[in-house]
C-alpha positions in Angstrom: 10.6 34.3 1.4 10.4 31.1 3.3 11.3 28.0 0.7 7.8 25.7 0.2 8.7 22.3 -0.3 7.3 20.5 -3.4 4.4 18.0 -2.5 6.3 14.8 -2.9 9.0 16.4 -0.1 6.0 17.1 1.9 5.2 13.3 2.0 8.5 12.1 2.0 9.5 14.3 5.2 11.4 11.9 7.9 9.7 9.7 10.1 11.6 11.1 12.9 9.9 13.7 12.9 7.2 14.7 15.2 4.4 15.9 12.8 0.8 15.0 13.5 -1.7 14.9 10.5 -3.5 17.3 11.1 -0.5 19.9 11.5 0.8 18.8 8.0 -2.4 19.3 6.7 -2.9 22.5 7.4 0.7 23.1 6.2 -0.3 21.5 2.8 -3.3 23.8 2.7 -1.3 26.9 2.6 1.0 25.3 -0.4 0.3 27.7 -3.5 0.7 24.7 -5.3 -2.3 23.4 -3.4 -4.5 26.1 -3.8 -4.0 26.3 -7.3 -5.3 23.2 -8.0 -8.0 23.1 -5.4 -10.0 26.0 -6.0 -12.0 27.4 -2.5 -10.8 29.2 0.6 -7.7 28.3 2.9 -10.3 27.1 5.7 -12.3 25.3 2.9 -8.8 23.4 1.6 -8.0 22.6 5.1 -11.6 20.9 5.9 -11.6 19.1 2.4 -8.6 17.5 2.9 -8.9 16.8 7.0 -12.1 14.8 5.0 -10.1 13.0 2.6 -7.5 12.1 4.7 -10.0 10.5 6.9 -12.0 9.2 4.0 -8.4 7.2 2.9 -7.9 6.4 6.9 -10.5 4.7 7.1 -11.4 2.7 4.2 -7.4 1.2 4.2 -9.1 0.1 7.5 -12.1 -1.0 6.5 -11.0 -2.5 3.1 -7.6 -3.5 3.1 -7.9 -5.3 -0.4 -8.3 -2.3 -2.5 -5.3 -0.6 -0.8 -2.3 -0.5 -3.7 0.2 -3.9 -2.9 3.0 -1.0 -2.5 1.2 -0.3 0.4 0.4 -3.3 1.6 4.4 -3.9 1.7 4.3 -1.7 5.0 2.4 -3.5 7.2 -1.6 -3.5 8.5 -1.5 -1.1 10.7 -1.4 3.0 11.4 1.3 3.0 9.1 -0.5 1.8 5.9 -3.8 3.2 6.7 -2.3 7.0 7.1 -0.3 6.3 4.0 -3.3 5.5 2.0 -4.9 8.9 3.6 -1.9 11.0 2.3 -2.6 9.1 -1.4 -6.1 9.7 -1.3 -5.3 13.6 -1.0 -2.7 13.2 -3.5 -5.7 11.7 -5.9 -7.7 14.3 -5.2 -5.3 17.5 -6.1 -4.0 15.5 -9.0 -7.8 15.1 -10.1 -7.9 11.8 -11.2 -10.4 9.3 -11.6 -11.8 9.7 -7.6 -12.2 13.4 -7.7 -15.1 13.1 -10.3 -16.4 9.9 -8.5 -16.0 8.8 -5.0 -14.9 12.2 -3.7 -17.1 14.3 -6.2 -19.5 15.5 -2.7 -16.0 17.1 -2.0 -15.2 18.1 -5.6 -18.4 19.8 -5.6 -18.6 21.6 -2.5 -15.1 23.4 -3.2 -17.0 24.5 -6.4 -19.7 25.9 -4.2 -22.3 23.2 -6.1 -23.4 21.7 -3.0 -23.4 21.3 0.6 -20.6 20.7 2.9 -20.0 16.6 2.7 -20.6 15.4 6.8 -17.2 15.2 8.3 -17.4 11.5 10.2 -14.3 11.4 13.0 
């Protein structure tokens, strides 16, 4: 059985490494772990957190107060903003505060209690 690295190893995976987003999202979608505590099918995980990735993307780079000062330590830049995409997934499969609020649309699709949320590139 191939060994599943834990979610913080997932993050913390080198920088040399050649990994685009999108790849280690749909690696982080197949996770047990991640499934377990997003309920909804592979393909529905996968879109879900393509969407929150981009939700954290983007507002780092829209709203660069409101990203955590650990953060802020790397740099503006690509850097930061996909780090605070990878911490808004985090958020959401730890369900804190933002899975009931700002990412409920999401939180409530997966539950099948609503539409799909529009997926903005």
């Amino acid at each position: 059985m191939k060994n599943l690295l834990t979610y913080e190893e997932f993050l913390n995976k080198s920088l040399n490494e050649d990994s685009k987003v999108e790849d280690r999202i749909k690696e982080l979608a197949k996770d047990p772990k991640t499934q377990k505590a997003i309920k909804g099918t592979p393909a529905q995980i996968e879109d879900a957190l393509m969407m929150l990735f981009k939700r954290g993307y983007g507002a780092a780079e829209t709203n660069w107060g409101a990203v955590n000062p650990n953060i802020q330590k790397i740099g503006r830049g690509p850097a930061a903003y996909t780090a605070w995409g990878y911490a808004r997934l985090n958020a959401f499969i730890r369900k804190t505060k933002g899975y009931e609020t700002t990412d409920s649309d999401i939180a409530d699709w997966l539950k099948g209690k609503g539409e799909k949320p529009n997926q903005k590139a």
